[in-house]
C-alpha positions in Angstrom: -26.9 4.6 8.9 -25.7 3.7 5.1 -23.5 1.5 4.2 -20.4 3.3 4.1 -20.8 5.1 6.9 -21.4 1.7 8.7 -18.6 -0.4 6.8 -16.2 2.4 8.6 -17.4 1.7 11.6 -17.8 -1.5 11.8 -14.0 -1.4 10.3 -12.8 0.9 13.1 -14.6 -1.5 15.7 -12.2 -4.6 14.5 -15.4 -6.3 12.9 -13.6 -7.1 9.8 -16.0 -9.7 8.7 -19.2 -7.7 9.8 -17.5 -4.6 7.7 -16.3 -6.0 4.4 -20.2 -7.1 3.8 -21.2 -3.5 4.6 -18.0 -2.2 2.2 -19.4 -4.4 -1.4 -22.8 -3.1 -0.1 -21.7 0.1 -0.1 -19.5 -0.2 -3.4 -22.3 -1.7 -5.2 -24.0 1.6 -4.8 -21.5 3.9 -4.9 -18.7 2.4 -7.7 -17.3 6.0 -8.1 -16.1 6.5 -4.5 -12.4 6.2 -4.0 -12.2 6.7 -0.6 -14.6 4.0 0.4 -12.4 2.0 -2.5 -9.3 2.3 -0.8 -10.8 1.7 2.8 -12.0 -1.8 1.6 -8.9 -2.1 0.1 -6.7 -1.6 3.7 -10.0 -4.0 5.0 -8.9 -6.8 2.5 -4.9 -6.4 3.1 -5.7 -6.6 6.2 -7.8 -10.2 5.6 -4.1 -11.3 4.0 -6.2 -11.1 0.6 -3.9 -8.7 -1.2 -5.2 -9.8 -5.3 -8.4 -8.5 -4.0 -7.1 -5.7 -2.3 -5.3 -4.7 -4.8 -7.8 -4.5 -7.8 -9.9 -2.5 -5.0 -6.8 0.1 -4.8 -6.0 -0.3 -8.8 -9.6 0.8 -9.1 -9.6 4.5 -7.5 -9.6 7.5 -9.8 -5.2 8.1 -10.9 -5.9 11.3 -10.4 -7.5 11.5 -7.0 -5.5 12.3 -4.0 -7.5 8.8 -2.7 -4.8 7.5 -5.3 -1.7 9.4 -3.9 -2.5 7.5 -0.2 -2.9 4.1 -1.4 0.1 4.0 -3.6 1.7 2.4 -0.5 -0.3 0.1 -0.2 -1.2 -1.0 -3.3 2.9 -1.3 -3.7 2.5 -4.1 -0.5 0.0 -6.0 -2.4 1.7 -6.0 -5.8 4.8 -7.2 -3.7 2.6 -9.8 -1.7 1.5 -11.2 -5.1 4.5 -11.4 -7.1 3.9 -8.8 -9.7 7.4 -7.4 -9.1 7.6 -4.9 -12.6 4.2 -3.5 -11.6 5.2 -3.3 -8.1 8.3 -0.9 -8.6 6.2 1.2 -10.5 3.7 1.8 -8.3 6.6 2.0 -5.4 8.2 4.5 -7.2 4.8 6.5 -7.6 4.3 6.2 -3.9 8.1 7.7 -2.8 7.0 10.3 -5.6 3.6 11.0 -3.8 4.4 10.2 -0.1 8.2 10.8 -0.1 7.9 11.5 3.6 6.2 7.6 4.2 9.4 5.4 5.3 7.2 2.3 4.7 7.2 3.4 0.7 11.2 4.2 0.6 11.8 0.6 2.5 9.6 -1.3 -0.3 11.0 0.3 -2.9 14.7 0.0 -1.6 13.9 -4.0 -0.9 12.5 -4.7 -3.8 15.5 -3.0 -5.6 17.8 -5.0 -3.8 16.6 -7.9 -4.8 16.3 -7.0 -8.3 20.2 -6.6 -8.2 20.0 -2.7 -8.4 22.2 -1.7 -4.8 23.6 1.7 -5.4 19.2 2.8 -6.0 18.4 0.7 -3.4 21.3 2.1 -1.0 19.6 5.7 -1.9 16.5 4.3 -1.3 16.6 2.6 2.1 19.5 5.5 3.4 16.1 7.7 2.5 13.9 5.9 5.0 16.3 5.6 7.7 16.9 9.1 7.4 13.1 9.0 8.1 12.8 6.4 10.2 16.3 5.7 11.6 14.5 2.7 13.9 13.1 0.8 10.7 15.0 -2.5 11.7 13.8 -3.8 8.3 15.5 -1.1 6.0 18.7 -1.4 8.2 18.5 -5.7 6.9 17.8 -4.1 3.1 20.6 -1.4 3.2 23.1 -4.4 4.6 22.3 -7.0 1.9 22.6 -3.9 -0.7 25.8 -2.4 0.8 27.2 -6.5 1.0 
């Protein structure tokens, strides 16, 4: 079994620690492969290590559709870390990419609501709930923007 192949399973299995040594095995040999980039990237968010994970999901190809799934999450991690002008970049990207995904609408419509911008964040988070009318945490956004 390679590396990869055993870093998803291991992943899969809940052996996080087990998996993330088989993931920079893996990457060490294969630097090119953005889908084993952005499953040790979900790995490490998942570890709460969200610098990490994001360099793992800035890393994958732009133009890949690896890149179009992990906008999302790269978005969280940018948030996580306090790189807020990245962060609504890359959120937009992701509602532009995924604009089905309620998780990328909410982020987007938070962080715009505490960046003082209500009426895009009103669009935004009335987007998710349209979505995902049970997202308790876009109902809390859409109040503070509406307020």
């Amino acid at each position: 079994m390679n590396d990869a192949h055993a870093a998803k399973m291991l992943h899969q299995q809940g052996l996080l620690a087990k998996a993330e040594a088989s993931y920079r095995s893996a990457i060490d040999c294969l630097p090119n492969d953005n889908s084993l980039r952005h499953d040790y990237g979900i790995l490490l968010m998942q570890l709460r290590r969200e610098k990490e994970a994001a360099a793992q999901l800035e890393a994958i190809e732009p133009d890949s559709s690896e890149y179009r799934q992990s906008t999302t999450a790269l978005a969280l991690c940018l948030r996580a870390i306090g790189q807020t002008e990245k962060f609504l970049v890359i959120a937009l990207e992701a509602t532009t990419f995924n604009p089905g995904d309620p998780v990328a609408w909410m982020i987007l419509g938070s962080q715009e609501v505490a960046s003082g911008l209500a009426q895009r964040a009103e669009l935004s988070l009335r987007r998710c709930l349209s979505i995902a009318p049970g997202m308790g945490e876009a109902w809390h956004y859409l109040g503070e923007a509406l307020q």
